[in-house]
N, C-alpha and C positions, 0 to 999 in steps of 0.2 A: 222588531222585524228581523227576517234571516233573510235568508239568499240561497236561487236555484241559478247553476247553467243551465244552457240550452245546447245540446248538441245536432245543429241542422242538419236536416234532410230535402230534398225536394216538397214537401206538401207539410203545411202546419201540423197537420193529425198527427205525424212522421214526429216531430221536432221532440225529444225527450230532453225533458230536465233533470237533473241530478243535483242533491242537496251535497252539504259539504261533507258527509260522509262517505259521498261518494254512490248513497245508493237512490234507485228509481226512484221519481215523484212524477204526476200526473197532473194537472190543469183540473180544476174542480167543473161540473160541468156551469157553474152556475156564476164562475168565475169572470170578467170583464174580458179576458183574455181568450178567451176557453175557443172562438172561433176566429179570433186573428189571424191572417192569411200569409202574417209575414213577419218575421222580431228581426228591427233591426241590430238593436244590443242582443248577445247571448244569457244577460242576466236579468233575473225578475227577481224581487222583493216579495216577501207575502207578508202577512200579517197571521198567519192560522193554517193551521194542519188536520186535515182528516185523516185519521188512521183508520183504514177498513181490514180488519185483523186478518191474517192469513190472504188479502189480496192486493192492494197500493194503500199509497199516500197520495193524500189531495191537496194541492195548496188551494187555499181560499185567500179573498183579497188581493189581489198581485197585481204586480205594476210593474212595468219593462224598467229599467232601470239602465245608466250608461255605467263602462267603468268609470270615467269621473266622478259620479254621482257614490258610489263605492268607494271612491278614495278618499274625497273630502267629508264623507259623511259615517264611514266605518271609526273601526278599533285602532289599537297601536299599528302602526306603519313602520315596515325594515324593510330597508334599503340595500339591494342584493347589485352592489357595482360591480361586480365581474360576473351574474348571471344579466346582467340591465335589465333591472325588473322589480318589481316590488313585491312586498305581501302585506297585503292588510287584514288584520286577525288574526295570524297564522294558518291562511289558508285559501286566502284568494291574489292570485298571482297576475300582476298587470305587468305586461311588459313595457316597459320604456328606457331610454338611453339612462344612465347616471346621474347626469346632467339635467335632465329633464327630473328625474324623481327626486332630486334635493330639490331645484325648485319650486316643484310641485310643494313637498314637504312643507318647504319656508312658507308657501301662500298659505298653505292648508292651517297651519298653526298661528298666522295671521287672522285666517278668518275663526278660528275656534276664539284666539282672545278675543276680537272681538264682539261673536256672539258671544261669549262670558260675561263681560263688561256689557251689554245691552242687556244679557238676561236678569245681571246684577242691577240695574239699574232702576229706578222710579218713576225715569221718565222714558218708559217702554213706547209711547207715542212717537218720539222724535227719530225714530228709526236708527239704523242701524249703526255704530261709530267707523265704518270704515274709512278709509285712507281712500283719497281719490284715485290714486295709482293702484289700487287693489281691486279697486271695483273696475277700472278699465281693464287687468290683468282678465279678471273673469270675466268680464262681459266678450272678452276675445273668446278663452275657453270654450263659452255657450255655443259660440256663433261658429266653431268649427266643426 
């Protein structure tokens, strides 16, 4: 999966995405999103791209996405303490305190060992190994 912003305007029709290159993409019209009247997140996921040669690019598949969603589920993360802010991939920039993006970090590599250790696992039924305190950390996350 990749990732567009969204730069709002008054009216969804208005609302332009841009892939990480920086250049125009468009809403496919066939897309789930495609008559959305309102993104709360700036960022959608797609799964597939239509190139109409000499006129746009279409994302097909897409899903709003949050930046959390982006944090804990992207590429390498660096940690920009005197810009307070992050990057994950080299190219999507979340702002947050220092403070906040090591912590984030710490959980986020908490929860990757653990899905590791459950996807290693045999007994993939008994769900997932986290730490009580982990799952209370993010059940807070969700709910803000």
């Amino acid at each position: 999966a990749e990732g567009a912003i969204a730069v709002e305007n008054a009216e969804a029709r208005r609302v332009r995405f841009f892939d990480r290159r920086n250049q125009r993409v468009f809403l496919h019209g066939g897309s789930v999103n495609f008559q959305v009247p309102y993104f709360p997140s700036p960022l959608m996921a797609f799964l597939g791209k239509l190139s109409i040669e000499g006129r746009s690019t279409q994302l097909l598949r897409t899903a709003m996405v949050s930046p959390l969603m982006i944090f804990f589920s992207g590429g390498r993360v660096e940690v920009l303490h005197e810009a307070s802010a992050v990057v994950v991939d080299q190219w999507m920039k979340l702002n947050m305190s220092p403070r906040e993006a090591v912590l984030l970090n710490e959980l986020r590599k908490e929860v990757l060992h653990a899905l590791a250790a459950h996807l290693g696992s045999e007994r993939s039924r008994d769900g997932l190994l986290l730490d009580r305190s982990v799952l209370d950390v993010l059940s807070r996350l969700v709910d803000e």
